[in-house]
N, C-alpha and C positions, 0 to 999 in steps of 0.2 A: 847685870853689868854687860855691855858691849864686847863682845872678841876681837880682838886685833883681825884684820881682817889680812888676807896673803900680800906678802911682798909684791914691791911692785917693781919695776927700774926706773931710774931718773927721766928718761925715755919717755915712763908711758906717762910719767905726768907734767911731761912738757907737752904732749899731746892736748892737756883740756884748757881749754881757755876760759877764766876767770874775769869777768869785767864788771866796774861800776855802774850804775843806774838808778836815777830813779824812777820811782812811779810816781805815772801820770794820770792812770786812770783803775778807777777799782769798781767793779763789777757785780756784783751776786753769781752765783752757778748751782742754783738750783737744779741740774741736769748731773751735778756730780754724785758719786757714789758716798762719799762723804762730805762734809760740809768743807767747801772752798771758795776763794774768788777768782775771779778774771781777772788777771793784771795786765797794763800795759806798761811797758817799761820803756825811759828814754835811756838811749845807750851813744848820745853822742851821734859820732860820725857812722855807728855802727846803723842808728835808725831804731825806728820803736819797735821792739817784740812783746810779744804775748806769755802770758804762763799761768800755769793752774796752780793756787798753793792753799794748803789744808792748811789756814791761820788764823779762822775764823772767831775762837776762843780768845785768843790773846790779844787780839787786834781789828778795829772796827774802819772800815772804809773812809771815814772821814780821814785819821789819824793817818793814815797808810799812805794819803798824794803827797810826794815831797820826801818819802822816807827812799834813800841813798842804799841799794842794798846793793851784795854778790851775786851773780850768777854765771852758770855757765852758759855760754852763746854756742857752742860747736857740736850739742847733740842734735841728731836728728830729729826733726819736728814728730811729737808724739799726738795720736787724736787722743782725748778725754771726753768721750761723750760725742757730742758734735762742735768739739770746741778743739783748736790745733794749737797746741802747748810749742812754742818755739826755744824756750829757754828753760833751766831750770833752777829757779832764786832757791841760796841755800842757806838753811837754817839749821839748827841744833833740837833733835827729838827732848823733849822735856817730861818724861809721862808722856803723856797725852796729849801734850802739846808739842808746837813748832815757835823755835824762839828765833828769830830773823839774825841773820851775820849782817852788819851793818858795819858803814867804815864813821869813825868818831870825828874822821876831821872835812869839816863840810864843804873846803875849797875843791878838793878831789874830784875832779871833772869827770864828767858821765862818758864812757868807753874807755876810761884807764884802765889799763891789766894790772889783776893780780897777780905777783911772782913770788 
């Protein structure tokens, strides 16, 4: 079971920024240290980012262009290998897997914040 993890203040989580997108393009990343893909994400007015996500199991590249997901936009760009992670889409650890946060209503325009 997960531990609650330390208090935060309302502060610090108006700090992270939350926005829709989808993916437009999916990748292979044979360079990762665990199996993941390249994502490129559309974000709107935000513009397309990059991100590495270990989803390899649950979900196949075809099925993934079109899929509307979370991520944060405001971290600083991470390298992965020789790959620059701009975003990081969030998901729910399952086991061993990564199960995708996705928003269920499909008008929701790509660069809407989450609040």
């Amino acid at each position: 079971m997960n531990k609650i993890k330390p208090t935060i203040s309302f502060e610090d989580f108006t700090k992270v920024d939350i926005r829709i997108g989808t993916i437009i393009q999916v990748n292979d990343f044979p360079k990762a240290h665990k199996p993941a893909y390249q994502l490129t994400i559309d974000f709107g007015s935000l513009g397309t980012k990059k991100s590495s996500a270990q989803i390899t199991t649950l979900y196949n590249k075809e099925e993934l262009i079109g899929k509307k997901v979370n991520a944060v936009v405001n971290f600083k760009p991470m390298k992965i290998a020789d790959f620059k992670s701009e975003v990081l889409v969030l998901g729910i650890q399952n086991e061993d897997d990564v199960v995708l946060l996705q928003t269920s209503n499909p008008d929701i325009k790509n660069g809407e914040q989450v609040s």
